[in-house]
N, C-alpha and C positions, 0 to 999 in steps of 0.2 A: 860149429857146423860139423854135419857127419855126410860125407859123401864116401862115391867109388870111383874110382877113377881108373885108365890106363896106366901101367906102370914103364913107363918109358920116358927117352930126357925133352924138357920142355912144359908138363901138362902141370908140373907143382906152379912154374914161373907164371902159365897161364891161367890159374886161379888164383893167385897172388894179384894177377895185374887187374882182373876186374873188381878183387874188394880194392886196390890200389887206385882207382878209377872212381872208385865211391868215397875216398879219402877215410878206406877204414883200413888199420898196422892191423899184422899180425900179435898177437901176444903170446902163442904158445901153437907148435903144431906137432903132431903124433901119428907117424905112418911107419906100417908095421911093413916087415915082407909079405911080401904075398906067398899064399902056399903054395906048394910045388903043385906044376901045370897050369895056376890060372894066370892070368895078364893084367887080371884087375889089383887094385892094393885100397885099402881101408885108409881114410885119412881123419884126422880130427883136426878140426882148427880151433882157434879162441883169439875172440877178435877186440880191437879194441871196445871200447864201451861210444855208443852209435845209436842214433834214432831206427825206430821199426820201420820206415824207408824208404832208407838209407840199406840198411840189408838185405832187404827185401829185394830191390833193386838188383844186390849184385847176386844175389840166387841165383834169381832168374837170367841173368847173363850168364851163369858158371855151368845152370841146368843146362841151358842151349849149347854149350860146346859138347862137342862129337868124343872129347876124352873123357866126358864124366858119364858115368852107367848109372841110371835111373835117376832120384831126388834127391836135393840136399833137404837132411834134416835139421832144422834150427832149434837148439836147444839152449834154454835160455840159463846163464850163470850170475849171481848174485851176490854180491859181497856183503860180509856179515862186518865192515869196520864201521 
């Protein structure tokens, strides 16, 4: 998942808690600073391996909160083992 979020404390725990809620782990997450002046920060997540949903679901929960700016992107990862 790629979204934007507010960078302030609280909004990582509160998109953690709705895929937490869909019974989907984290498996890797990557959030950069944000450049000087804005408020928003770039995040990546990668989530455990989960039905279409299942995900889907907690988008659309993570969309509706007021710390995330615009859409989450789902981008889909594949293992080659």
């Amino acid at each position: 998942l790629r979204l934007k979020a507010n960078d302030r404390p609280g909004v990582l725990a509160a998109i953690t808690s709705a895929l937490r809620d869909e019974g989907i782990s984290v498996e890797a997450l990557i959030q950069k600073e944000p450049r000087k002046g804005e408020q928003t920060v770039n995040l990546v997540l990668i989530s455990s391996r989960c039905r279409e949903k299942v995900i889907n679901s907690a988008i659309a929960s993570i969309e509706n909160m007021d710390v995330v700016d615009g859409q989450v992107v789902k981008i889909r990862v594949e293992t080659l083992d």
